[in-house]
DOKOLNU-469028 format. One record per residue (C-alpha): residue number from 1; residue in three letters; y, z, x. Coordinates in nm, 2 decimals, decimal comma, padded with zeros to 4 digits. Example, Ala and Ser with C-alpha at 12.3 -4.5 7.8 and 13.67 -1.06 7.14 Angstrom:
! residues 2
R  num  residu   north      up    east
R    1     ALA  -00,45   00,78   01,23
R    2     SER  -00,11   00,71   01,37
! end
This chain:
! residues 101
R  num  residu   north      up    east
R    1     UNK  -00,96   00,88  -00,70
R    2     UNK  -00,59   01,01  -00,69
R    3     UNK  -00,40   00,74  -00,70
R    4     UNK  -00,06   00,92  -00,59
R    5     UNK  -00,02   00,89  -00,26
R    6     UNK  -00,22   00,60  -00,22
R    7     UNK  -00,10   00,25  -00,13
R    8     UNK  -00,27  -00,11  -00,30
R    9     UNK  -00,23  -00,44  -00,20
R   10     UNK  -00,22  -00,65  -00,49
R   11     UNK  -00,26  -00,98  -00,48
R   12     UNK  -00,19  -01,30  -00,70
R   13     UNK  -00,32  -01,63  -00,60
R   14     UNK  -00,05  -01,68  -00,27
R   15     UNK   00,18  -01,44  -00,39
R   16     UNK   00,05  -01,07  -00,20
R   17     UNK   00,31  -00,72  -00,21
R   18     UNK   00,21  -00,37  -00,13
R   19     UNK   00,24  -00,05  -00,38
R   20     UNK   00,29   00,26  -00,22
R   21     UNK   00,24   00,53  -00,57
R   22     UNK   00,44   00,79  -00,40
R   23     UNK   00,41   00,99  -00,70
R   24     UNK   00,39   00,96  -01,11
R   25     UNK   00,73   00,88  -01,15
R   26     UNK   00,80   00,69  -00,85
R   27     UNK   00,65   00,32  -00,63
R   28     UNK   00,79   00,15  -00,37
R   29     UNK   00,67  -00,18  -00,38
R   30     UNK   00,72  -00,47  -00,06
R   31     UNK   00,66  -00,79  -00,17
R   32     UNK   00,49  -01,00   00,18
R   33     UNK   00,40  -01,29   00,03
R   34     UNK   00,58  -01,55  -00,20
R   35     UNK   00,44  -01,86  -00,29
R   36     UNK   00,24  -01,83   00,02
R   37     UNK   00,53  -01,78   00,23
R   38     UNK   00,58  -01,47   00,45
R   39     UNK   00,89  -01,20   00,29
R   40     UNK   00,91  -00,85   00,34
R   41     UNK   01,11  -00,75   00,01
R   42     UNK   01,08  -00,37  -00,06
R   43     UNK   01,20  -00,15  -00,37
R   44     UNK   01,20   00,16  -00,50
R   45     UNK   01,15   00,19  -00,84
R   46     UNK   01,14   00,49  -01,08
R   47     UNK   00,85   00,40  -01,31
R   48     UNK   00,69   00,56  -01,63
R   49     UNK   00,28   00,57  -01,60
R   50     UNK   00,08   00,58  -01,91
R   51     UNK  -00,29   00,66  -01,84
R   52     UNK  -00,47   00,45  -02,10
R   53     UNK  -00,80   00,58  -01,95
R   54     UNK  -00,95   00,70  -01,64
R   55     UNK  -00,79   00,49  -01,35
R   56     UNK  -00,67   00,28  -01,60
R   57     UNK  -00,26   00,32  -01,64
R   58     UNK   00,03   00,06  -01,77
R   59     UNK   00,33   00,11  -01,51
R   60     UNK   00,68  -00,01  -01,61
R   61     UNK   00,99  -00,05  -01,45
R   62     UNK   01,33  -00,19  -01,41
R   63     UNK   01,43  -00,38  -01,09
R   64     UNK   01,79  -00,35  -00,94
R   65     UNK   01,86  -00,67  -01,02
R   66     UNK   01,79  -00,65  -01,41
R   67     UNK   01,43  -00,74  -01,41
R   68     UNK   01,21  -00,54  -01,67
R   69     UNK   00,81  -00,50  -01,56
R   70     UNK   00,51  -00,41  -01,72
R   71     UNK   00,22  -00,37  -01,54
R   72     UNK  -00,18  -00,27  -01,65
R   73     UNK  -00,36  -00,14  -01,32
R   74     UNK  -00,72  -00,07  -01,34
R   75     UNK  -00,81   00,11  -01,03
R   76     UNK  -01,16   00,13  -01,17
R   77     UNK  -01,21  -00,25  -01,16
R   78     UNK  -00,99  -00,32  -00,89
R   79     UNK  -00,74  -00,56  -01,17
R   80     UNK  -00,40  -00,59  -01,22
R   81     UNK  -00,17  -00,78  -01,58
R   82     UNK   00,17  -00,83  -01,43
R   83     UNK   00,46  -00,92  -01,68
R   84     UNK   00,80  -00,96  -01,63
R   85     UNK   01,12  -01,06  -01,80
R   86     UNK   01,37  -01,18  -01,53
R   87     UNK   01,74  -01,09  -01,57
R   88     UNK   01,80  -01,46  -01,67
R   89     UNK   01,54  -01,41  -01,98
R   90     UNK   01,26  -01,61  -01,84
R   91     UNK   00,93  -01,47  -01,92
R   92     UNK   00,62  -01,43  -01,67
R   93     UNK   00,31  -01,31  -01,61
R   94     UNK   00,00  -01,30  -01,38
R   95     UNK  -00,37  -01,13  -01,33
R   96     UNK  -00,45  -01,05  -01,02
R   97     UNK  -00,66  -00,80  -00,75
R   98     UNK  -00,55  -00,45  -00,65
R   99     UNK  -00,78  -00,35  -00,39
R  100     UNK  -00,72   00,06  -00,19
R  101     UNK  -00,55  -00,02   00,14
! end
């Protein structure tokens, strides 16, 4: 599978956004869902992939508004390990689905 290119929806719980890798240095991410409510946020971000493994890569990132985001996709497995450090400080993070769209 190449992933660059390719757009994943992930999801966590009733929060949903879409990834569109548009190439190894580069994602644009919409966020739809939000607490189960409907958004269309979308950002590009510059992003540094490190391939751990076949289809296995931790993604970060920094958010124009001062969030920091580290991310383990495993394309294999179809997971994703979301953290994130807000630009207030608060720490968070999730597991969730990333399924080929």
């Amino acid at each position: 599978m190449n992933i660059v290119g390719s757009k994943f929806r992930v999801t966590f719980g009733i929060t949903q956004a879409i990834l569109h890798i548009q190439s190894e240095t580069l994602i644009n991410f919409t966020i739809t869902q939000k607490d189960g409510e409907v958004v269309d946020t979308t950002e590009a971000v510059t992003v540094k992939m490190t391939e751990l493994r076949p289809l296995l890569y931790m993604v970060t990132w920094q958010e124009s508004n001062g969030t920091t985001v580290t991310q383990v996709h495993d394309y294999e497995k179809g997971t994703i390990y979301s953290n994130w450090t807000t630009a207030t400080g608060e720490f968070k993070n999730l597991q969730g689905m990333l399924e080929q769209i």
